[in-house]
N, C-alpha and C positions, 0 to 999 in steps of 0.2 A: 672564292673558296680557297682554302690556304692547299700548300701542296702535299702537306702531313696528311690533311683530311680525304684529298683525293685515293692518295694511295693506300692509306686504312680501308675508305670503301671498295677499293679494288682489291685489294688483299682478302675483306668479308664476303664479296661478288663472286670470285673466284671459286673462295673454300664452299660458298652456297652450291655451285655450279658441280664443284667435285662431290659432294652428299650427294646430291642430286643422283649423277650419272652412277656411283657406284652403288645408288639404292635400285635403280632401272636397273642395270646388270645381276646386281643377285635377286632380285623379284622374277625378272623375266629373261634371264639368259641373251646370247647374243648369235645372230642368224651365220650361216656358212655367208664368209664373203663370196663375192661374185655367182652367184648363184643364175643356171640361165633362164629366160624368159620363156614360157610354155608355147610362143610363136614362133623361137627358133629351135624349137624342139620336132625331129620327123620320126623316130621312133622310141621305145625304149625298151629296154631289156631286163627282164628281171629273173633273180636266181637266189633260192633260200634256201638252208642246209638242211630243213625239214622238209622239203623237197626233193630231194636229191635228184638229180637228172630231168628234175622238171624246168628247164630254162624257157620261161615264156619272153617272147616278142610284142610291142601293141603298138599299132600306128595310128588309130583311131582318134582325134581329138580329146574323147572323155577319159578314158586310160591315158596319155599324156596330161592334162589337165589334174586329175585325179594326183599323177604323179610328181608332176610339179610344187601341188600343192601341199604332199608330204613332208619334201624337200623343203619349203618354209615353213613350215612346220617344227622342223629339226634345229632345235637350240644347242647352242653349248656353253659349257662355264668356262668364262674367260681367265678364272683365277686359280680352277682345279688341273691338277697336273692326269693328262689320261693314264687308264688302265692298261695294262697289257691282256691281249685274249683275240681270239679270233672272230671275223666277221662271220654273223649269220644272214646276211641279207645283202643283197647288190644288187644297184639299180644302175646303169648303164645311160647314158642320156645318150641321143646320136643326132646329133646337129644338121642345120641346112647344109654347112658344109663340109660335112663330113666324118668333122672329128669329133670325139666322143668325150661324153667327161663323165668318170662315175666315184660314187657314193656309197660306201660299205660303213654295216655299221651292226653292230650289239646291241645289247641292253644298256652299257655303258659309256661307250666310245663309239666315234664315229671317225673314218677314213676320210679324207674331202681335199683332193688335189695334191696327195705327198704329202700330208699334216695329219698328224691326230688330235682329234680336238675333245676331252672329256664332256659327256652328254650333260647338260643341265639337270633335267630329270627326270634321274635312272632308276627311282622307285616302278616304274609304270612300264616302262620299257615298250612304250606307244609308239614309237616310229616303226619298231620290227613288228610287233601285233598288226599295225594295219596296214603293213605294205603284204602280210601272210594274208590278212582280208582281204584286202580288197583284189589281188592279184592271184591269190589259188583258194581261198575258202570258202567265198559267198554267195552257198549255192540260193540266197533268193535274191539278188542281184538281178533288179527288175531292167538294168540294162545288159544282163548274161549273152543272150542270143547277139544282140550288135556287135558286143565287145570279143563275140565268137572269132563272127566272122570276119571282125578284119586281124585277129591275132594268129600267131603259129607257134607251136609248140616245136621243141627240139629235142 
């Protein structure tokens, strides 16, 4: 194979590979890096501005779980510059060892380690509806009583 032909196909391979990746990002957004794993997770804490003063605590595995699974949940657009506006919702992670890492975020924008990063998609504004469910709305939350008692209000 001559050396012209190599580097054409490497040049076609390449530009295939960037369609590719830049069609996956605007389809489906792109995850908080380093996000932690729900086994190094010992509490969390959560706090919404339709709440006000209601800051719930959960150490329970389902309420971390649950929480976790928000958090990968939460896309963002890697090409959209964020909004400026206030957070309505904070999730507080609190690790085996200690330290904390948390996650504010709107209908638009999401807070994530000193970065802001514009929400993928902000029509729905589903990360703040179901952190408001699942953590102060849903009173038929057939595991309500367990998630009772291991949580505390402040």
């Amino acid at each position: 194979m001559k050396k012209e032909t190599r580097h054409k196909l490497f040049i076609v391979a390449l530009f295939c590979l960037m369609v590719c990746t830049t069609t996956l990002l605007h389809y489906k957004g792109m995850r908080l890096p380093k996000a932690p794993d729900a086994e190094d997770i010992t509490k969390i804490i959560v706090e919404h501005t339709d709440y006000p003063g209601d800051t719930r605590k959960y150490v329970d595995t389902l309420s971390i779980d649950m929480a976790q699974g928000l958090l990968e949940t939460l896309r963002y657009a890697a090409v959209r510059t964020p909004e400026d506006g206030e957070p309505v919702v904070k999730l507080t992670y609190v690790l085996d060892d200690g330290s904390e890492i948390t996650v504010e975020a709107n209908d638009k924008t999401v807070w994530w380690k000193g970065k802001t990063y514009a929400i993928y998609n902000t029509k729905t504004g589903q990360f703040v509806k179901k952190c408001a469910r699942h953590f102060f709305e849903d009173p038929l939350d057939p595991y309500q009583e367990y998630r009772e008692q291991y949580s505390t209000k402040e």
